[in-house]
C-alpha positions in Angstrom: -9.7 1.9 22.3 -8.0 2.3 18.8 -10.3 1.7 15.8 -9.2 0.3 12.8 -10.5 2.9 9.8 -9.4 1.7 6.2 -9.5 5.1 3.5 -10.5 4.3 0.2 -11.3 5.3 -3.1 -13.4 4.1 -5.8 -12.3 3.4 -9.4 -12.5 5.9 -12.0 -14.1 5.4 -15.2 -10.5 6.2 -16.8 -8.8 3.2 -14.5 -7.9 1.1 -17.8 -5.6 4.2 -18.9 -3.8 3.7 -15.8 0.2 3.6 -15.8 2.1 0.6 -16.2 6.2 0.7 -15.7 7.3 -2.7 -15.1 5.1 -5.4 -17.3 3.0 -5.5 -20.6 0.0 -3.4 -20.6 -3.2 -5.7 -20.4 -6.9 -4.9 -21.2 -8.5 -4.0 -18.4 -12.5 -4.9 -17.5 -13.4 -1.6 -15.8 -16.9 -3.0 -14.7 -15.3 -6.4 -13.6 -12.9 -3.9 -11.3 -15.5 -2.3 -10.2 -17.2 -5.6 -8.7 -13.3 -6.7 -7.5 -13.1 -3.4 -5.8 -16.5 -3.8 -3.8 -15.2 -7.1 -2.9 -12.4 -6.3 -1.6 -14.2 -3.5 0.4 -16.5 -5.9 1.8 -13.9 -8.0 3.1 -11.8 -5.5 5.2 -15.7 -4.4 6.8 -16.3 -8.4 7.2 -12.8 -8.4 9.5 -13.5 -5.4 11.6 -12.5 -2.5 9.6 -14.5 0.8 9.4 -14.4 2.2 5.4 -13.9 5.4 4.4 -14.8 6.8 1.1 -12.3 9.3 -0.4 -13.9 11.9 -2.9 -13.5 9.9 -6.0 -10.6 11.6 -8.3 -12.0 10.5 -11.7 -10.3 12.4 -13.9 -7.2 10.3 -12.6 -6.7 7.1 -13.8 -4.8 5.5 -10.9 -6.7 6.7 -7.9 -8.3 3.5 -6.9 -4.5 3.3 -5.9 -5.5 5.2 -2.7 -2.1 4.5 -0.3 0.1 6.4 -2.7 -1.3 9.7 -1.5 -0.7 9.5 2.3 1.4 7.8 4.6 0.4 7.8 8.2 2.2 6.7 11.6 0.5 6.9 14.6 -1.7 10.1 14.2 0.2 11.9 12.0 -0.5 12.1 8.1 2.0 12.7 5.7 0.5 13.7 2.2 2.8 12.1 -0.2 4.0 14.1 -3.5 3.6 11.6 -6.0 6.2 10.4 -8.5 4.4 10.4 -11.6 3.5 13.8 -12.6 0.1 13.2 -13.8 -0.7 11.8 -10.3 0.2 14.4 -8.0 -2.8 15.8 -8.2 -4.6 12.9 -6.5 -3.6 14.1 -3.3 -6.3 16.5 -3.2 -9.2 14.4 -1.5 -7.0 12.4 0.6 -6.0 15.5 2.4 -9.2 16.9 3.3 -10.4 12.9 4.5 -7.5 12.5 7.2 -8.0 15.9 8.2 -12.0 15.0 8.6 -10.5 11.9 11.0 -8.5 14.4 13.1 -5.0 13.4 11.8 -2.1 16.0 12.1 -1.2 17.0 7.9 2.1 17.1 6.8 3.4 17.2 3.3 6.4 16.4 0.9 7.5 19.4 -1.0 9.3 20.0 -3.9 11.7 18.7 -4.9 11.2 15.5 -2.9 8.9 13.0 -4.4 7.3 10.0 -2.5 4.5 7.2 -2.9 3.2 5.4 -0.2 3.4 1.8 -1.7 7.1 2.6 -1.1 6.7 2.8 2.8 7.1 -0.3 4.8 6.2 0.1 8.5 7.0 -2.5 11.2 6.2 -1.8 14.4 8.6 1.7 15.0 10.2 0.9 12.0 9.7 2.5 8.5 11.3 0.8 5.3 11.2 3.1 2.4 12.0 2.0 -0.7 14.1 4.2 -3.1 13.5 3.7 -6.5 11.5 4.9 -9.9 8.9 6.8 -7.9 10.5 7.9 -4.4 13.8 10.0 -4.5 15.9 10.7 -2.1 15.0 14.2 -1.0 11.3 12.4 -0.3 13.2 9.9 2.2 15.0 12.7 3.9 11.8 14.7 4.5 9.8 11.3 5.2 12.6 10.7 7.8 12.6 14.3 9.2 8.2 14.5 9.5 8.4 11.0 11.7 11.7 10.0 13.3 10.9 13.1 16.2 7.7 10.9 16.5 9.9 8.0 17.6 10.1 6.3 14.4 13.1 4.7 12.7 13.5 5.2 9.0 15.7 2.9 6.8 16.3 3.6 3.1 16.2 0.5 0.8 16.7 -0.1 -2.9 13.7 -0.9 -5.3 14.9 -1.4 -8.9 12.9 -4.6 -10.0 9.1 -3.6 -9.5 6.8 -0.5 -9.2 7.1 0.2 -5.3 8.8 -1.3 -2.3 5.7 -3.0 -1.4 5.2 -4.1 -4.8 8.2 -6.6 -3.5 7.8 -7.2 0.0 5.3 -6.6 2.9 5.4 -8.2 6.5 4.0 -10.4 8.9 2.3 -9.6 12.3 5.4 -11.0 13.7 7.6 -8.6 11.4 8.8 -11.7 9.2 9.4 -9.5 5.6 7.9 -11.8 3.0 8.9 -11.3 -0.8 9.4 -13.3 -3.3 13.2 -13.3 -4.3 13.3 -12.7 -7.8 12.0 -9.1 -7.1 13.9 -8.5 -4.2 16.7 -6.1 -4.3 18.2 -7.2 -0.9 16.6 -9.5 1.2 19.4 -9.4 3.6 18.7 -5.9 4.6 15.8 -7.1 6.4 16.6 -8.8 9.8 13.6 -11.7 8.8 13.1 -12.6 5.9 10.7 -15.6 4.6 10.9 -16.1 0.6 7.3 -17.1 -1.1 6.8 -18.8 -4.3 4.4 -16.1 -6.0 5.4 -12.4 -6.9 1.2 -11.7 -5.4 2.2 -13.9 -3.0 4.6 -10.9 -1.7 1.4 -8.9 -0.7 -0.7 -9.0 2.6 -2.7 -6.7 4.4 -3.1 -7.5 8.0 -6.8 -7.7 8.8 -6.0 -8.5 13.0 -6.4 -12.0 14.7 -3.8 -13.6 12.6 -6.2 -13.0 9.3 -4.2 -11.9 5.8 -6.2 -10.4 3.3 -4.1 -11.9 0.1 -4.9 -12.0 -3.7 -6.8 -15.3 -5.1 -3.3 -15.5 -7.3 -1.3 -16.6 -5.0 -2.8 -20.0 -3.7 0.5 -21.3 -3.0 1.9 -18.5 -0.9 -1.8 -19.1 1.1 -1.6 -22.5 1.5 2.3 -21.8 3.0 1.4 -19.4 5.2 -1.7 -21.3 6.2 0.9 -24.4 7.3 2.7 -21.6 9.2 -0.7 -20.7 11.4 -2.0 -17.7 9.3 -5.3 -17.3 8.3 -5.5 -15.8 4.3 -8.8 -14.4 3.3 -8.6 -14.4 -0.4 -9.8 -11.6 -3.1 -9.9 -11.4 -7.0 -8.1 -8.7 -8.0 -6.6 -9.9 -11.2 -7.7 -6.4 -13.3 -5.7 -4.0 -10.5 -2.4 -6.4 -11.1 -3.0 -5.4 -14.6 -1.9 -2.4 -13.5 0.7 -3.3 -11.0 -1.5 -2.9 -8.4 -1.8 -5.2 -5.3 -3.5 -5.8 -2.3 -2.1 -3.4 -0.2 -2.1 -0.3 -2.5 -6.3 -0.1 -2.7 -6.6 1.4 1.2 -5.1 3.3 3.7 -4.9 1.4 7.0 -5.1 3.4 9.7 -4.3 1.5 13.3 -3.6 3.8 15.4 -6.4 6.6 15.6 -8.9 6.7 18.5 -12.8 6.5 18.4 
């Protein structure tokens, strides 16, 4: 049977110096992320999901932001080369976890950059958004590590937010959700359901028709409740300080076998 394995990594002491591209720096409540973090860690374990605690990276200010380091389909890892310089080095731990779980490492090489909040997988196919942080020489070596795996790889445009899934993430029935204003092209998609929040944009599928969403988007829950979803809310208003959501604090791996 596949088990459900989430990595993770817990936030540095440095997290308030994190980077911030596309809105206003904030102050951020390092303890109060802390709590939101163990929260949120609690939740994917109360809906089935095993943990896994990466190394923390502490000298790094962003690697709470865990699924920027590694993108993964089926059993094979692919260790990311950030685009921000001073994050590149956050790989490190990552590496040595998946290859703990058994996972097949791959990596992007210079020149190609890539972050994994810019990878979008439904089902066989893997949406990756090119933009501020992935170029294109990442795509083309993203493309050449998975499409011999079967996998179909489809470049899109991300021009209005941090990351491709900073815009839009999916649906167990591979409706893409987003919320239009930060949409580059919704008609790339071949379903597309528009939400009224910008968090809203952001699920993590938990299994059993559960999405873990942010608290911030009560709207965007109560439509996708009315559509026969189950959200299972968390606070994490100090990680969207940094552009963070959701999705970007864990690793989801699917596909592995206990």
């Amino acid at each position: 049977m596949p088990s459900k394995k989430a990595l993770v990594r817990r936030p540095g002491p440095r997290l308030a110096e994190g980077l911030v591209t596309h809105i206003e720096r904030e102050k951020v409540d390092v303890g109060l992320a802390l709590e939101q973090w163990e929260a949120y860690v609690e939740a994917l374990r109360t809906h089935g999901w095993e943990t896994i605690e990466v190394d923390p990276a502490d000298d790094f200010p962003d690697s709470v932001f865990v699924e920027d380091t590694v993108v993964m389909y089926k059993n094979v890892s692919l260790i990311t080369r950030p685009g921000a310089q001073s994050r590149q080095d956050e790989t490190m731990g990552v590496e040595e976890a998946v290859a703990r779980l058994g996972c097949s490492v791959n990596w992007i090489w210079e020149p190609g950059t890539l972050d994994g909040g810019d990878v979008l997988k439904i089902g066989d196919t893997i949406y990756v958004g090119r933009g501020g942080r992935t170029n294109a020489a990442g795509v083309q070596q993203l493309r050449a590590a998975f499409e011999p795996l079967g996998a179909q790889v489809v470049a899109v445009p991300v021009s209005k937010v941090l990351h491709l899934k900073s815009a839009v993430t999916a649906l167990p029935d591979g409706t893409v959700i987003g919320h239009i204003p930060k949409v580059d092209r919704p008609s790339l998609f071949p379903r597309f359901l528009s939400v009224p929040e910008e968090s809203g944009a952001h699920v993590v599928l938990l299994g059993e028709g559960k999405l873990l969403m942010s608290a911030s988007a009560p709207k965007t829950a109560d439509l996708l409740a009315d559509l026969g979803h189950e959200p299972v809310l968390v606070d994490i208003s100090e990680f969207e300080k940094l552009e963070g959501c959701v999705t970007c604090l864990s690793v989801r791996l699917r596909e592995l076998y206990a």
